[in-house]
C-alpha positions in Angstrom: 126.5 9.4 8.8 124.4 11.5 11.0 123.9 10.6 14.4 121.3 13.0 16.6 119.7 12.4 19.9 117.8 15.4 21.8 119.0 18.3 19.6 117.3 21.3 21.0 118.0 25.2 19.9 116.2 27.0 22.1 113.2 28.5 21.7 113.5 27.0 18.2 112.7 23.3 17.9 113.7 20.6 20.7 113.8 16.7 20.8 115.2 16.3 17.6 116.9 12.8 16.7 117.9 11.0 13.8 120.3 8.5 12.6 121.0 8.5 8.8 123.7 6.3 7.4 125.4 6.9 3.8 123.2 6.3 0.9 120.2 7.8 2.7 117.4 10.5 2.3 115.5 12.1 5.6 113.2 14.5 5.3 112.5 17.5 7.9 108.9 18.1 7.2 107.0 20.9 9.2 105.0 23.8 8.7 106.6 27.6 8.8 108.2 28.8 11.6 108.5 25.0 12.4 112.1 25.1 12.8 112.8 23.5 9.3 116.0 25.2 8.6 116.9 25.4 12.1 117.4 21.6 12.2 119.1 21.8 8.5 121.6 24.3 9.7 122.3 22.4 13.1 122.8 19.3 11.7 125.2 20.6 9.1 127.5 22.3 11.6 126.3 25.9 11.0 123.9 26.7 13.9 125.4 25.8 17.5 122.7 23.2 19.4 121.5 24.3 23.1 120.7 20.6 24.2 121.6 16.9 22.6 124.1 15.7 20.8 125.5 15.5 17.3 127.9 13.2 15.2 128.5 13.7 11.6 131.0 11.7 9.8 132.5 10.8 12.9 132.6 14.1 13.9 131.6 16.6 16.8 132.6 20.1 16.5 131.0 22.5 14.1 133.8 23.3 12.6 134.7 19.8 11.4 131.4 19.1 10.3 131.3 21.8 8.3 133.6 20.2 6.1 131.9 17.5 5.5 128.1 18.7 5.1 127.7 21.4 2.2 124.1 23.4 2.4 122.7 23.3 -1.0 119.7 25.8 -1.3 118.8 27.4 1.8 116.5 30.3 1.7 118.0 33.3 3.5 121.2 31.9 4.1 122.4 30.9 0.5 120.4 32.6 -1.4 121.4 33.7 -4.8 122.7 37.2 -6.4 120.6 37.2 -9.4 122.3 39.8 -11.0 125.2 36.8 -11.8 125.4 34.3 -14.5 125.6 30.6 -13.2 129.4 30.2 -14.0 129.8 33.0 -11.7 128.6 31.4 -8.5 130.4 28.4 -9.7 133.4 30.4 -9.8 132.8 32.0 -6.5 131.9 28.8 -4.7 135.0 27.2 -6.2 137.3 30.0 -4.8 139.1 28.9 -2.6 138.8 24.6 -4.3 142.3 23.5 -5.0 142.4 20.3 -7.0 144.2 20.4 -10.1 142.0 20.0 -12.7 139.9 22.3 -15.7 137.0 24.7 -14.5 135.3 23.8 -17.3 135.2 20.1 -16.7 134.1 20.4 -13.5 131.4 22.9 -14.0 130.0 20.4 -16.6 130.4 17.4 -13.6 128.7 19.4 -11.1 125.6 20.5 -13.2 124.8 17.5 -14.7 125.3 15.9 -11.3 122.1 18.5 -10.4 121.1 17.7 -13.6 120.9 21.5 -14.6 121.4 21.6 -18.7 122.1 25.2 -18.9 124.6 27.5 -19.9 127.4 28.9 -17.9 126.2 32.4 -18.9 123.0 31.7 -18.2 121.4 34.3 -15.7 120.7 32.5 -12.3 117.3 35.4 -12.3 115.8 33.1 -15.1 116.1 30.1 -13.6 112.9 29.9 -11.8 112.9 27.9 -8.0 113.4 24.6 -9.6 116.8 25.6 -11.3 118.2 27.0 -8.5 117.1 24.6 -6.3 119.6 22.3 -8.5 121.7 25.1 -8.7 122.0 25.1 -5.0 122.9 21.0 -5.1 125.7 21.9 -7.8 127.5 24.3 -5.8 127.4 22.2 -3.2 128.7 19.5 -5.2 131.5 21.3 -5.9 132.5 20.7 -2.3 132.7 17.3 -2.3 131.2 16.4 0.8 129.5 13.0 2.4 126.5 15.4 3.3 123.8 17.4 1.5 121.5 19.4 3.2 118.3 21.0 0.7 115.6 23.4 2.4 111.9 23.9 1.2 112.3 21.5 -1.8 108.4 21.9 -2.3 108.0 25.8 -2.3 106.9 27.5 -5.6 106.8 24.2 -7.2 103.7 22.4 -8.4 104.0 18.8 -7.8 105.2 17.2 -10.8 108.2 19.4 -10.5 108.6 19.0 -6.5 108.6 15.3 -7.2 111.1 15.8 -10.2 113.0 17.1 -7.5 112.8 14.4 -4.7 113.8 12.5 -7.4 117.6 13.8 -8.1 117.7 14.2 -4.2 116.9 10.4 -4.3 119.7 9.7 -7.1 122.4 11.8 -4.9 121.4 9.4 -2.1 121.7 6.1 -4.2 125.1 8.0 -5.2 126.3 7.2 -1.5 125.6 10.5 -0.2 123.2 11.6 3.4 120.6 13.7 1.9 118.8 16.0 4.8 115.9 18.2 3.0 112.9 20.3 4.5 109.5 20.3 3.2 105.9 21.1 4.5 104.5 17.8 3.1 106.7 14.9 2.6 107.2 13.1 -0.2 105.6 9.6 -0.8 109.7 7.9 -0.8 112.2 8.5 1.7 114.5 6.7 4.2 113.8 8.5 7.3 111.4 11.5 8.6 111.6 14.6 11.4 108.4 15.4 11.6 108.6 18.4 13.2 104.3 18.4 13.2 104.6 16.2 15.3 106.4 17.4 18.5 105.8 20.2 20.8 107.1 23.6 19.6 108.1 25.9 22.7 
């Protein structure tokens, strides 16, 4: 669970709030420099707030609540060496992942989890956005965490693929996990919505 009241990073965004149980989708919906992926990367623990307050999981410190809030796609801060196959990422996202158990079964969990029918050798250059958008969900899967955070799920996408999109970021909800993506325009189904149109930017 998220709880947020008056997250602020200055000169960023401010006033941000939210409360998004388990099974739940919200959507940070804005327009550039908005402060989209600001509030993504705050509320998973990666960028320290100036004002408010944050809970995730039960926890406070950014350190904690990195643990429990993996970033899936986010453009300039995961972004993808495209000179590797899929299977590497995998492996270098799994690095340091200790459970006992076969690479290759895993790998095959995770990306049909994103449901991303490709080949480990696959080049992630060929992809296009949408596949490394799910990409970006199956490495974070591979974390195992109660949180997912997406960012700019509709850019490059026309809409039958954006919704295609919303869609698995839907399932992973109904799954049991908090789902926190960015967008400019929302999507017609979600549980809760920052819009970030809507309040004063400094």
């Amino acid at each position: 669970m998220i709880v947020a009241s008056g997250l602020a990073v200055e000169g960023v965004f401010r006033g941000v709030g939210v409360e998004a149980g388990a099974g739940t989708l919200t959507v940070v919906a804005g327009a550039a420099r908005s402060g989209r992926t600001s509030v993504l990367l705050t509320l998973a623990g990666r960028m320290k707030a100036t004002a408010g307050s944050l809970s995730v999981g039960g926890h406070t410190s950014p350190r904690a609540i990195r643990k429990v809030a993996a970033l899936g796609l986010v453009d300039g801060v995961t972004d993808f060496d495209k000179a590797l196959t899929v299977g590497e990422h995998l492996r270098e996202r799994r690095g340091l992942w200790r459970r006992p158990r076969r690479r290759e079964v895993v790998h095959a969990e995770v990306l049909a989890g994103a449901g991303l029918d490709v080949a480990e050798r696959e080049q992630v250059r060929v992809l296009g956005r949408e596949g490394q958008v799910r990409l970006g969900v199956a490495l974070a899967l591979l974390d195992a965490p109660s949180v997912i955070v997406v960012d700019n799920v509709d850019a490059g996408l026309p809409g039958e693929r954006q919704e295609a999109v919303w869609g698995l970021l839907r399932e992973l909800s109904a799954r049991g996990l908090t789902v926190v993506a960015s967008c400019v325009r929302p999507p017609d189904r979600f549980d809760q919505l920052i819009d970030l149109t809507a309040e004063e930017t400094p």
